[in-house]
C-alpha positions as CSV (number, residue, x, y, z in Angstrom):
1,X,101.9,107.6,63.0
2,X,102.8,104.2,64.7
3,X,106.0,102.7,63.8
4,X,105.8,98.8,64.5
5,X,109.0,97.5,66.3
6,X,109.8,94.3,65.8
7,X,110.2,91.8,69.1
8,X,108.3,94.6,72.0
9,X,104.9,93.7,72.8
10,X,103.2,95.2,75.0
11,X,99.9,94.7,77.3
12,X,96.3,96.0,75.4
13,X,94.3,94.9,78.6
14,X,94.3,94.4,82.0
15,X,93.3,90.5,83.1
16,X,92.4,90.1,87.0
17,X,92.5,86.6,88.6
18,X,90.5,86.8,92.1
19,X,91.0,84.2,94.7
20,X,90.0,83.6,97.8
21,X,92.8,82.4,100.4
22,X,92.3,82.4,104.1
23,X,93.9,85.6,105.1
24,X,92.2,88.2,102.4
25,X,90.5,87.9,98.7
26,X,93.8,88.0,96.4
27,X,93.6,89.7,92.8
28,X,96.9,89.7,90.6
29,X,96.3,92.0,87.7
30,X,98.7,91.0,84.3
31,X,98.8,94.0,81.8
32,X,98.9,97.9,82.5
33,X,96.8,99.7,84.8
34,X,95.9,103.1,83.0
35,X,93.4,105.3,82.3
36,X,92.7,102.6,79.6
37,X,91.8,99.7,81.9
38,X,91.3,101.6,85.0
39,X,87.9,100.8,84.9
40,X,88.1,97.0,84.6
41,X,90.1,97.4,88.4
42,X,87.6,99.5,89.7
43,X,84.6,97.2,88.6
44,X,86.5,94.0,90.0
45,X,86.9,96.1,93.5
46,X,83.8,97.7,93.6
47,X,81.8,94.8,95.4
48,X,84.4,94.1,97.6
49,X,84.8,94.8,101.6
50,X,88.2,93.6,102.3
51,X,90.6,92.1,103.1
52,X,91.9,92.4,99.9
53,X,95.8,91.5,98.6
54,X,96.5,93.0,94.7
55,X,99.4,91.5,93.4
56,X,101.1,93.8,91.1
57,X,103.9,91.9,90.3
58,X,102.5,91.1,86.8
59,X,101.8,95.0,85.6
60,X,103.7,96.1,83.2
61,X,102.9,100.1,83.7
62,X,100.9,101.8,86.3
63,X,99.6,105.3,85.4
64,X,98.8,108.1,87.4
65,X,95.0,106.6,87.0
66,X,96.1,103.3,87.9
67,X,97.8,105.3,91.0
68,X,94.4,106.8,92.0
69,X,92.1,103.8,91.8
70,X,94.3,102.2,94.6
71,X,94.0,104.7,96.7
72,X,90.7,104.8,96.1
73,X,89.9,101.3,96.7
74,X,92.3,102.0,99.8
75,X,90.0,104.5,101.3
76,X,87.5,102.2,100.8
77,X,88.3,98.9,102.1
78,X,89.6,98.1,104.9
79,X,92.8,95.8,105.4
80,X,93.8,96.5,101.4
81,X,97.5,95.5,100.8
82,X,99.3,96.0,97.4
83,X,102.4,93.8,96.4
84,X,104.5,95.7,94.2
85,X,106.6,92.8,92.2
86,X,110.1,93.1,90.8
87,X,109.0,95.6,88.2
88,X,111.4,98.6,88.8
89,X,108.4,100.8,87.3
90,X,105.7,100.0,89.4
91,X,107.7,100.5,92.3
92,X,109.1,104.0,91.1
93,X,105.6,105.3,90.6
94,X,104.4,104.0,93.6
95,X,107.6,105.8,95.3
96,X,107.4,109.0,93.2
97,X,103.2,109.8,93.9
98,X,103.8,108.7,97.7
99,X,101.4,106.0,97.3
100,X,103.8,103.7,99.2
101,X,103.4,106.3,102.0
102,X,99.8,105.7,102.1
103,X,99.4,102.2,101.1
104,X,100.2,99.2,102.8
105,X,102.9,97.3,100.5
106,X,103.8,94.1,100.9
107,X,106.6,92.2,99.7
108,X,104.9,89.2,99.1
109,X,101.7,88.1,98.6
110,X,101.4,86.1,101.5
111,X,101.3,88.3,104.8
């Protein structure tokens, strides 16, 4: 059963916006990056050979899946940076899987 709360809305999708700047090919994802959309990262990374920048700063929650695929893409491509935002919860995952360990964070978008 699904109790509808009145006011929270929350993100259904996952939206990429690519772009290509002079220092790397820059993708900032809006919505959460699950096992629900997982695949519509992977797919948007899969042709790409770096370097890449993914701004993160406008997902709302980032899965253990979400987690996994940018690592993966991490392995994969070299010079691949993620920019964590503000969001206190994309940060704490990133802290409590170790991901931040492994992956290059940024502050900001911009090197």
């Amino acid at each position: 059963m699904t109790l509808p709360l009145p006011g929270v809305t929350a993100p259904v999708e996952l939206t990429i916006r690519a772009a290509r700047q002079a220092d790397a090919i820059h993708l900032a994802l809006v919505g959460d990056l699950d096992a629900a959309t997982v695949h519509v990262f992977e797919a948007a990374v899969a042709p790409l050979a770096g370097p890449v920048v993914v701004d993160l700063s406008g997902v709302a929650f980032l899965s253990c899946a979400g987690v996994r695929a940018l690592l993966d893409a991490h392995e994969r491509i070299p010079s691949f940076a993620v920019v964590p935002g503000p969001a206190h919860a994309v940060r704490r995952c990133l802290a409590v899987t170790g991901a931040d360990e492994i992956l290059c964070v940024r502050e900001a978008v911009a090197a």
